[in-house]
N, C-alpha and C positions, 0 to 999 in steps of 0.2 A: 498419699493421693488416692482418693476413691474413684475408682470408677465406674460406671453404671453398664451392667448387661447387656450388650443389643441383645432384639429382638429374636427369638428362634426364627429358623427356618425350615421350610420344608425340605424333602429329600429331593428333590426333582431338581434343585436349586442350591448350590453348596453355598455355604455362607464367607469362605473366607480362602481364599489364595494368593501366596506372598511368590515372587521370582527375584532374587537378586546374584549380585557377580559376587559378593565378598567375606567372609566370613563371619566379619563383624558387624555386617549389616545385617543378616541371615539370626544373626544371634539377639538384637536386638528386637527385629520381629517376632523373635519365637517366644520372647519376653513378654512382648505386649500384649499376642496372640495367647497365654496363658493366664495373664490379666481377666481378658475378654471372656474365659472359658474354653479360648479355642485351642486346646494343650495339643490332641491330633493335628492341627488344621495341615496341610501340606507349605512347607515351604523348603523350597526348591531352590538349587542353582542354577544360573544364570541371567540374561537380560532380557529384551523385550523379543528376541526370535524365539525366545525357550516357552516364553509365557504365547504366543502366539501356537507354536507346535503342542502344549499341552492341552489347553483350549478347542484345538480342531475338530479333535474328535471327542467332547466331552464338554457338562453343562457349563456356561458359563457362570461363575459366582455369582454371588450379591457386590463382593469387596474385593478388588486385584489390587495389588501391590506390585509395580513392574517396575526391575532396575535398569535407567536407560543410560547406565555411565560409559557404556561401550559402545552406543551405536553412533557411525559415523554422523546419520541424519537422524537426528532425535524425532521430527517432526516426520519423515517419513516412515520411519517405524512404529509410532504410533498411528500413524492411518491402515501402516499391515494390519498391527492388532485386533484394531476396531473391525476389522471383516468377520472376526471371529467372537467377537464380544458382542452381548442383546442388551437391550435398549436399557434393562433395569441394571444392569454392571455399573457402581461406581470404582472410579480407578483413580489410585495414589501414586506418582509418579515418580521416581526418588532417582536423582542425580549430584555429578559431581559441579554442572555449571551453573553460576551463580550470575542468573542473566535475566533482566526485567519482559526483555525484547521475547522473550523464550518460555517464558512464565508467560505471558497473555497471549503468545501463542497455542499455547495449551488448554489455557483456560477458555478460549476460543474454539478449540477444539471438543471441548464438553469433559476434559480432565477434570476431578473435583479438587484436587491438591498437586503439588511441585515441591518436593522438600529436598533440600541439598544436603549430601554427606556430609560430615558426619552427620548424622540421625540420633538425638536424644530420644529417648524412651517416652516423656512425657509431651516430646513437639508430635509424636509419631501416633501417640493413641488421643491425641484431642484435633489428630485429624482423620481418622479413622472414622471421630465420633461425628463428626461436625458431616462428612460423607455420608454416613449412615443415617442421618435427622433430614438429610435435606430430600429432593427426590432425585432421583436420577437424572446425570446434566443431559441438557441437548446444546449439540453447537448451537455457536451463536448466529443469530442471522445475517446475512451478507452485510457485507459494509452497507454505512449507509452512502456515502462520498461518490459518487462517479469521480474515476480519473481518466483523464482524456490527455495524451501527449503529442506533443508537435514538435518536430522536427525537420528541417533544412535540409536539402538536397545540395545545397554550396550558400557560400557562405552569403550574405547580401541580397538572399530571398525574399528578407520580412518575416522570419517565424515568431520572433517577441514582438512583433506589431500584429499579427494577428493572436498570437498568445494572450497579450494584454486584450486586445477586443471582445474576443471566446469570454475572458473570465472578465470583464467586464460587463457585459450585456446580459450574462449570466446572473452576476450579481445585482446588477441596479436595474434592470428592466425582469428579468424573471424570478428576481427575490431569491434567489439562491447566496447559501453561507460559503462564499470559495475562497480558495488559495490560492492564489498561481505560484507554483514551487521555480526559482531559478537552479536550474543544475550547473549550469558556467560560474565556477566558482571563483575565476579571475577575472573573467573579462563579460558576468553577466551586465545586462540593461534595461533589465525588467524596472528596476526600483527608480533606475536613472530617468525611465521616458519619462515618468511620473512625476519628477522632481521629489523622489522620497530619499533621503539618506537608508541603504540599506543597513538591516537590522543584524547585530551579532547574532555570531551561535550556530552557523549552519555547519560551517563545518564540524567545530565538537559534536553536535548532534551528530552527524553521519560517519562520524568515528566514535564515539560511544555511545553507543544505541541503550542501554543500560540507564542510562541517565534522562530521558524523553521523561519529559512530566509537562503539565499545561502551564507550570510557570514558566521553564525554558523556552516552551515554544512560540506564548506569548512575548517573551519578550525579544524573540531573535526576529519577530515579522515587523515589519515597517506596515505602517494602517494607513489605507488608502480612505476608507472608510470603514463602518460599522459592519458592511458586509462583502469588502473587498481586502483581506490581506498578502502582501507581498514577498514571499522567505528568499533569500536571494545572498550575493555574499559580494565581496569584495577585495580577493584574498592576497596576497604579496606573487609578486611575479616570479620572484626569485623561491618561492618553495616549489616543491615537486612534493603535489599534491595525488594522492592515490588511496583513495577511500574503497573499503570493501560493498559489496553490495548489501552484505546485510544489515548496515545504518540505514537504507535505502528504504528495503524492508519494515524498518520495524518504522522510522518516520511516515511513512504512506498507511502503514494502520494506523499508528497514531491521530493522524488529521482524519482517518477516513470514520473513525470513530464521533467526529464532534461536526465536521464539514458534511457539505453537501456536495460540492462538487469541487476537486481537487485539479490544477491545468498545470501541466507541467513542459514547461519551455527546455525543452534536450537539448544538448550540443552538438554541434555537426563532428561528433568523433565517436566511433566508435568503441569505448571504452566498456571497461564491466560495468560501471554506474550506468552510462547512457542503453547499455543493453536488459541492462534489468529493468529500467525504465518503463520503455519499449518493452516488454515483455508482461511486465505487471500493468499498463495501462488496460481499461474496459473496450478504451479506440485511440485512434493513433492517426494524426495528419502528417503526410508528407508532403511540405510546402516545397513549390519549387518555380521558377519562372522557366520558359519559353525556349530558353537558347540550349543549345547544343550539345555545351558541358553539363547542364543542369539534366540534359533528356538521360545521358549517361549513366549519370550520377545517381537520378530517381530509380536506375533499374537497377541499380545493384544494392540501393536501399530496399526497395521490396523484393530482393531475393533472401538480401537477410530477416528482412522482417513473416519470409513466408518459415523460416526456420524456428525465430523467436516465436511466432506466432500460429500456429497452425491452424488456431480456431477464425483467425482473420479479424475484420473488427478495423480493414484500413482505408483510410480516403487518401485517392490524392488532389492538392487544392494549388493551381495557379494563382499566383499571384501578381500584381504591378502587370496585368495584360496589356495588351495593345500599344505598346512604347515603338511596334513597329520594328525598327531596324534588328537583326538578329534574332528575329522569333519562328521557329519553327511551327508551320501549322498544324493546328490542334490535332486534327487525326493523324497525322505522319508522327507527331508527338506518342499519342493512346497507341501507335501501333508497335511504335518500337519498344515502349515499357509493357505493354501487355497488361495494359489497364485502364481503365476510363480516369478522366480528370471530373472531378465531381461539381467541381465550381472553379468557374474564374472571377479572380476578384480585380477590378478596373484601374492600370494606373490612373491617382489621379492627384495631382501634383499641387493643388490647393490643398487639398485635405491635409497632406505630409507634411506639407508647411505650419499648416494652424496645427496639427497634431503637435509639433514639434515647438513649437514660440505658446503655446498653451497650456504644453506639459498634460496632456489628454492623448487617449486613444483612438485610434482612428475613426471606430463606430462615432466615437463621442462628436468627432474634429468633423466627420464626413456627414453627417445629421441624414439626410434625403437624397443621397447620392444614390447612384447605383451601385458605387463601391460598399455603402453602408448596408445594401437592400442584402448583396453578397454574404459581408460578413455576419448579417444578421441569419440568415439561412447556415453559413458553416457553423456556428452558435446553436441552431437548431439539429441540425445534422447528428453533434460528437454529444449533444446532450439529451436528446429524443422529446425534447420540450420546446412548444410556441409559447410567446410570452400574450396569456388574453391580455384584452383592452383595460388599463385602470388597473394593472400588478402593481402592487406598492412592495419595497424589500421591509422583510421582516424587519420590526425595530431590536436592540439589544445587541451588544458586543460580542463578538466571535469569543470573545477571551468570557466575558461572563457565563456564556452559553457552553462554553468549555468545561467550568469548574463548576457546572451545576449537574454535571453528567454523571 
């Protein structure tokens, strides 16, 4: 195998620095590293705190080599690094986990490579080379997907009736590509208002995140239409269900990657899924109605959401108002949660009806109500967009729009 010379470098700017944990790693670097001409270069033991401490006080390379098979947070210790790394540093990342979710986090990150142990000689120096030809990465730019979650203060609030609404109006009145993700993975009703059979795959997907590709994901959503899809599940009562959060993770970059705007219907439990949720959303509704358990209930959700969340980013949104009997009033309400109620949305018992014998969502069931004018405003609210006059939704299928990315 031939390989070709990088380029010199100047003295101000070292050309090449390896850190790894293992001997045999160490050995094959110093390999390729003499390939290169770089017979001196330094490479050094340990992982990504050793390559961070060497760095501090000294130029950063052209070319890092950092072994991160040790670090508990892979992803966190490459953000230490990077305090100490300059803009032109390409960095090759070499580990033991053989993980897709972890790889485009990286590469997300502005890593230029992820190569997992063992390390061949020739996978090692044609990415070295392939580093060195390109320019130096920058992260990637923010997602493009707003995620917006709602969640229930007790159970029979209507959070998947204004879930469906939010990502409906979103999609068919202001042209937005959205998802509404169900997280109730037994007893969701996202798919069900709709009259859709929901779609396999969600739970595989959020137990092996490794495996997310846009043919999965396509085919696990139920298509409401072209710019409405439904992910949601259906799962057997008798499992005990216990997903870690980072399926969670890596599925909400996945969509946030191809989507516009992602709605995610949480479950009223406090679990890891539902907390990670709640914690990676951009904003967060807490629906709740009027009565007395629910005033409770709202304050101890926004104690935990002031923990998950410290940057804030939260509404709370009445709903089914003025039923009258057992409704606490509105300020006696705001006073004891220690928050304003941002919108009340109107019961209104025609609408629920045709919503329901329709198979449509409220916005759609309520046309000119006041209940409609409501939801069209919470819609504007968690998404920071009015829909002008004459928005048409993009034409083309989430899923083509997918695999053209």
């Amino acid at each position: 195998m031939t390989l070709p010379l990088l380029g010199a470098r100047d003295e101000l700017s070292p050309t090449f620095l390896a850190v790894a944990e293992d001997a045999a790693t160490r050995e094959t670097i110093r390999d390729v590293a003499a390939r290169f001409g770089w017979a001196k270069a330094p490479v050094r033991e340990g992982g990504a705190a050793a390559a961070r401490e060497a760095l501090a006080d000294a130029p950063a390379p052209r070319l890092l080599i950092v072994d991160v098979s040790d670090s508990g947070d892979i992803v966190a210790a490459m953000d230490a690094l990077a305090e100490v790394c300059e803009p032109h540093t390409r960095v090759v990342a070499i580990g033991r986990e053989n993980d897709v979710a972890l790889y485009r986090e990286l590469m997300r990150m502005g890593v230029s490579e992820y190569l997992v142990k063992p390390i061949a000689p020739e996978v090692l120096a044609d990415a070295l080379n392939q580093a060195d030809r390109r320019p130096a990465a920058e992260p990637a730019k923010a997602k493009a997907a707003r995620i917006v979650a709602l969640v229930g203060a007790r159970g029979g609030v209507g959070t998947t009736s204004l879930a469906l609404s939010v990502a409906w109006e979103a999609a068919h009145t202001l042209g937005q590509n959205t998802v509404l993700l169900d997280l109730d993975l037994q007893f969701g009703a996202a798919a069900l208002a709709l009259d859709l059979e929901p779609g396999r795959g969600l739970r595989e997907i959020l137990a092996n995140p490794e495996r997310i590709d846009s043919l999965l994901l396509g085919s696990a959503m139920a298509h409401q239409s072209d710019s409405l899809r439904i992910l949601g599940a259906e799962e057997s009562l008798e499992d005990d269900i216990e997903v870690a959060p980072r399926g969670l993770q890596a599925l909400l970059g996945a969509m946030s990657e191809a989507a516009d705007l992602v709605v995610v219907d949480v479950p009223r439990r406090a679990d890891r899924l539902s907390r990670e949720a709640l914690a990676r959303a951009d904003a967060v509704v807490v629906v709740t109605d009027l009565t007395l358990p629910a005033m409770r209930d709202t304050q101890r959700l926004l104690t935990l959401l002031k923990t998950l969340r410290p940057q804030g980013g939260v509404t709370v949104a009445a709903n089914r108002t003025g039923g009258g009997f057992g409704e606490v009033p509105t300020a006696e309400f705001e006073n004891a949660i220690g928050a304003p109620i941002a919108l009340q949305a109107p019961l209104d018992a025609k609408a629920s009806v045709a919503s329901a014998e329709q198979a449509k969502p409220l916005i759609a069931a309520a046309r000119t109500s006041p209940l409609a004018d409501e939801l069209r405003r919470l819609t504007s609210l968690v998404t920071g967009q009015t829909a002008p006059a004459g928005l048409e939704p993009e034409k083309g299928s989430w899923l083509q729009k997918l695999l053209r990315r």
